[in-house]
N, C-alpha and C positions, 0 to 999 in steps of 0.2 A: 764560573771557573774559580776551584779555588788556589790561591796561592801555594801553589809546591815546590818542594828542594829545587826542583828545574829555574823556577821563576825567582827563588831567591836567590841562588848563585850569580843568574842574569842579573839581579839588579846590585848585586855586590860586585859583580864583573866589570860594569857597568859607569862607578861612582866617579872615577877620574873623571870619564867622561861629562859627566853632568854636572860636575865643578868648573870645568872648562865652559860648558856649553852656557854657564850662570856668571860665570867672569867677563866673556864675551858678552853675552846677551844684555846684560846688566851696563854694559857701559856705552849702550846706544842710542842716543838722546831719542825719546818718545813721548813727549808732553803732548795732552789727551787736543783731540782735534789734526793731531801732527803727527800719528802712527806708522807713516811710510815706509823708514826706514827699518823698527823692527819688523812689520807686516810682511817688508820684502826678504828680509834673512831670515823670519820663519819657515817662507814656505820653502824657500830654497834649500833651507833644511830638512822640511817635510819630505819635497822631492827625494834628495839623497836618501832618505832612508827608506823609500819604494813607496811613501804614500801617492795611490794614485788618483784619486776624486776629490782634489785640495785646492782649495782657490783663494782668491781675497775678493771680497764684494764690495758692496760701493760706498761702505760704513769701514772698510781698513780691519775687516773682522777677517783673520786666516779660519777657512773652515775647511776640519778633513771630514767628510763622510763616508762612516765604516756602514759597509751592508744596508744599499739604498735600496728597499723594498720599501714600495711608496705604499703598499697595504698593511704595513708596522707600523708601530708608536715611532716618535723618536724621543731618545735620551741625550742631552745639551748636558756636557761638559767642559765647562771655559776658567780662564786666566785673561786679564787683562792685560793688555800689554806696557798702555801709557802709564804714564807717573804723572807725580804733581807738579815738577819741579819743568821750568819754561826751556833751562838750556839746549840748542839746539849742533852746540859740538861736543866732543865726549864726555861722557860722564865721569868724573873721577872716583879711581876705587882702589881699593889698597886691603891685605890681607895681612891681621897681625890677632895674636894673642887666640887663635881658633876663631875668628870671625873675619866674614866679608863687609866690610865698609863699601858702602856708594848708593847713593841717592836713589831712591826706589828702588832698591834690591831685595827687600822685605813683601814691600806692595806696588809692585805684586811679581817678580820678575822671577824668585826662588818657584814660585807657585806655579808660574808659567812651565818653567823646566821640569819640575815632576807632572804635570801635564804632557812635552812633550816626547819626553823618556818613556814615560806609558805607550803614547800615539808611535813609537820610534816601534817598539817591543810587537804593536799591533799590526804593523807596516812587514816590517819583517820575516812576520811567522805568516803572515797572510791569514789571516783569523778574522772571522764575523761572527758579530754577536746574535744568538739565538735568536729571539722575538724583538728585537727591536732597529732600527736605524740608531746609531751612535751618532752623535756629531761633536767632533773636540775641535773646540773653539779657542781662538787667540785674540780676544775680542777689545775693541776700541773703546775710547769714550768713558771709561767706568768714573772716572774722576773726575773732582769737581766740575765745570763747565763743559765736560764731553756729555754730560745731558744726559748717560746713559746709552747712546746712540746705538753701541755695537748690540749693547743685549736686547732696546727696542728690534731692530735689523733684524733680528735671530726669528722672535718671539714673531715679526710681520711677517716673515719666511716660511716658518715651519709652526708656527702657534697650533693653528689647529691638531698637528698630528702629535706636540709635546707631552708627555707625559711625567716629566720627570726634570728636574733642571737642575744641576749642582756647580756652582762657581767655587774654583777654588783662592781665597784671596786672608790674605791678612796672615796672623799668626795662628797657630796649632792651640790655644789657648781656650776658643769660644766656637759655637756653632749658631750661624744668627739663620734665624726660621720667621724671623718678621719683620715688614720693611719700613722702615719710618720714612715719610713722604718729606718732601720739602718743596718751597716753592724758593726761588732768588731771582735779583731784580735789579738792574740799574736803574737808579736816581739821579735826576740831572736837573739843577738848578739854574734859572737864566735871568741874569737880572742885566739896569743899566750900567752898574758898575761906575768907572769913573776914575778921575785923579785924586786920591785921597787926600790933598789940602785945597785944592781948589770945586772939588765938588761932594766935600763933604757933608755925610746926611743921606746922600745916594744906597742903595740897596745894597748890601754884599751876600754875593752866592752864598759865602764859606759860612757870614752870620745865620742867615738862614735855615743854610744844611745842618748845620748844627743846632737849631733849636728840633729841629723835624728830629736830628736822631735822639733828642733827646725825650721829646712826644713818643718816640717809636720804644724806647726802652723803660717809659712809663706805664706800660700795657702791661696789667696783670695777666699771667700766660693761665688758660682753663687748667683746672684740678683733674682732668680726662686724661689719662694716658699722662705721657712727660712730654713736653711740649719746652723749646727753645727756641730763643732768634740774636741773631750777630749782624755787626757793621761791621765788616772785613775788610773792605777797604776803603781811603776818603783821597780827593784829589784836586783840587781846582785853585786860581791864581793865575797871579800874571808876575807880579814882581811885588815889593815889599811898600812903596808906592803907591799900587793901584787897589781899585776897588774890585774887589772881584767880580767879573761879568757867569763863571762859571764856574761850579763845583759838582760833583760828583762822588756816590758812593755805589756799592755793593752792600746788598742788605739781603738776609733769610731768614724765614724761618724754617721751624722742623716740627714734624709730631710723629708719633706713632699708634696716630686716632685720626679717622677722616674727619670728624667732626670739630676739634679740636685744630685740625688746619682749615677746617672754613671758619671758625670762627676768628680765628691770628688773619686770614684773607680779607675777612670785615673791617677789622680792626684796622688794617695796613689802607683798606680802598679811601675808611672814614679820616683820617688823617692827612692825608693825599688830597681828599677831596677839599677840606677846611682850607686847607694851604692855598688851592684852586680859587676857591671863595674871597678869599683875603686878597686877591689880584696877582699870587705868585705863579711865575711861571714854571711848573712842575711837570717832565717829562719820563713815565716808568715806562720803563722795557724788562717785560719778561726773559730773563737768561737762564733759567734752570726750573724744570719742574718736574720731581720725581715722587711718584705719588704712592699712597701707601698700601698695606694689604687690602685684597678684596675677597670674597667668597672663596674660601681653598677650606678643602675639607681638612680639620684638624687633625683627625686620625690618623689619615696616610699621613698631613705636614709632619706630625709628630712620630712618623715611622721613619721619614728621608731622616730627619732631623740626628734620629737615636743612631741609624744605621751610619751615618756621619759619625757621630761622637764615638761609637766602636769602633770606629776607625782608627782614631786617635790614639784610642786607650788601647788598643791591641797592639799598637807600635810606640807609641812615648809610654805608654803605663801609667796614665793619670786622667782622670774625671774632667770632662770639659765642662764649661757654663754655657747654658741658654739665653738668647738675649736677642734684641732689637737691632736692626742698624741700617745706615745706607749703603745698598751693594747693587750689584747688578739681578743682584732676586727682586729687585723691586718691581720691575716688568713685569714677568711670569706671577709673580705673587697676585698682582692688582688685578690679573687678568684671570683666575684662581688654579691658576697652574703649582702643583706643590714644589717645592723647592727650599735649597737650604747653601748657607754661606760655607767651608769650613777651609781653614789655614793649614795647611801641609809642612811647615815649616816652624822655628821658634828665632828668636831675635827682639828686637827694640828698635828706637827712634824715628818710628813711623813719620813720615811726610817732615823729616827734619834732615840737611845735610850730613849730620851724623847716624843716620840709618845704618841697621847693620842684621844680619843673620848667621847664627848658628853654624859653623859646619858641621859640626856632629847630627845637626837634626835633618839634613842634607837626604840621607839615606833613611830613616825611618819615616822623612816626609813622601819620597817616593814610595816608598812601600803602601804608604796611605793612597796616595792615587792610584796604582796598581793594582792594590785589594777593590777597590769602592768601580774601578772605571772595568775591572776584569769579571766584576760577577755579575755581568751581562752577556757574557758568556760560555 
């Protein structure tokens, strides 16, 4: 289908609406693991606007299925809903100088809306897409420690019959078509600890942990693909007194080469292991593992990929970049489902309380989901 006078007016008729529905939406605390409460004013929103095969599943993923012909492909269309940021009462947001301030309003909550203003459009007219099952997703988890969850959830659901997978997240800027894996990991140090004048000499967690991150950041990272690793966070103590009995960090790395993350996985096991050896007591817990592309045919990936960036360019009017990244393509990707990342929206201060989006890019970022989610049918 393609976009005519009819469908443009509807989304110009349209725009208050979806600045409200992004004011509201935006200020509803959803840190990844904790989706409930926008999952719930999704669907409720869905409903109201006639969606009627819409649910939430046991991953906090809103999913509408348009035209459930179980003998069609399906095409996954999603927005994630959580943010990065922990708060679990409102978010704060404020509107000044043409932009929306508030904390995950950029990523991914603008994106989410022109997601749902397309699904609103689709509800309404009562329209099914030709050859394929649709499914437009409001998906959980994309962020840091959500693991992924919601788009794993999709891809265990419907994998077999996907064809097609396009998440809309981040800014209007780039189109990412490959997934850099990563592995993350708590470290937990446990030593006897002690009263720091009277049993001094005793072990300290915090000394320890700290030479470990300092082994872990002496690892030449492979020349294979771009490969990084971070300590993100460090924790342990008692008081200024005591010898530390416990410390803890958060430690990743990342590649955009399999190979290149089993080698940083060697690297991480043989350090770990030394520490072991030397009598420390070292406990890792896997907390995140997103793993990188696998067999996808490059042609069609590089067909989603373009049909994405003319996306862009036929409503912002400018050349997008290709590039790597962690998204919720990383699933579908691994599994060699084609797939492609692209941002609907334009703005700055991604995963910073000073986040903020565009209003002007508001309406040519809908038009981007409208074109790309309507010419399936």
């Amino acid at each position: 289908m393609e976009l005519t006078k009819d469908i443009f007016d509807y989304i110009e008729s349209h725009k208050d609406e979806a600045f409200e529905l992004l004011t509201t939406l935006a200020q509803i605390p959803a840190p990844s693991n904790h989706e409930e409460k926008r999952a719930e004013f999704c669907l409720s929103w869905l409903k109201e606007q006639g969606a009627e095969d819409v649910y939430i599943d046991d991953a906090l993923n809103v999913v509408y299925k348009v035209g459930c012909d179980q003998n069609k492909p399906a095409v996954v269309y999603m927005a994630h809903s959580d943010v990065v940021f922990p708060d679990t009462d409102t978010l704060p947001l404020s509107v000044s100088d043409g932009k929306i301030y508030c904390p995950g309003v950029g990523d991914d909550t603008a994106n989410v809306v022109a997601l749902l203003m397309a699904a609103k459009y689709i509800a309404k007219n009562k329209i099914t897409p030709q050859d394929c099952t649709l499914l437009l997703v409001v998906n959980s988890g994309e962020e840091g420690l959500g693991n992924l969850k919601g788009s794993r959830k999709i891809i265990d659901d419907f994998g077999d019959r996907i064809k097609e997978f396009i998440t809309f997240d981040g800014y209007a800027y780039t189109v990412t078509n490959r997934a850099v894996g990563s592995k993350r990991f708590l470290v937990e140090i446990e030593t006897e600890g002690g009263h720091s004048y009277s049993k001094f000499g005793n072990r300290n967690a915090i000394h320890i942990l700290s030479s470990l991150v300092c082994d872990l950041y002496n690892v030449q990272v492979p020349e294979k693909g771009r490969t990084t690793y971070n300590v993100g966070t460090v924790s342990g103590g008692t008081s200024v007194n005591t010898i530390a009995q416990h410390a803890e960090m958060l430690y990743e790395f990342r590649s955009d080469e399999r190979d290149s993350l089993e080698y940083m996985q060697k690297e991480f096991d043989n350090i770990i292991e030394l520490y072991r050896e030397n009598g420390v007591d070292v406990k890792v817990t896997l907390v995140g593992d997103r793993p990188c592309s696998g067999e996808v045919d490059p042609l069609t990936n590089e067909a989603l990929a373009a049909r994405s960036a003319a996306a862009v360019k036929k409503y912002y009017g400018y050349d997008v970049s290709f590039g790597s990244g962690s998204t919720d393509c990383n699933i579908p990707l691994s599994r060699g489902i084609v797939s492609a990342c692209v941002g609907c929206v334009t703005g700055g201060g991604a995963h910073t309380r000073e986040e903020y989006v565009n209003i002007e890019s508001l309406l040519p970022g809908i038009r981007v989901a409208f074109d790309m989610i309507l010419s399936h049918f």
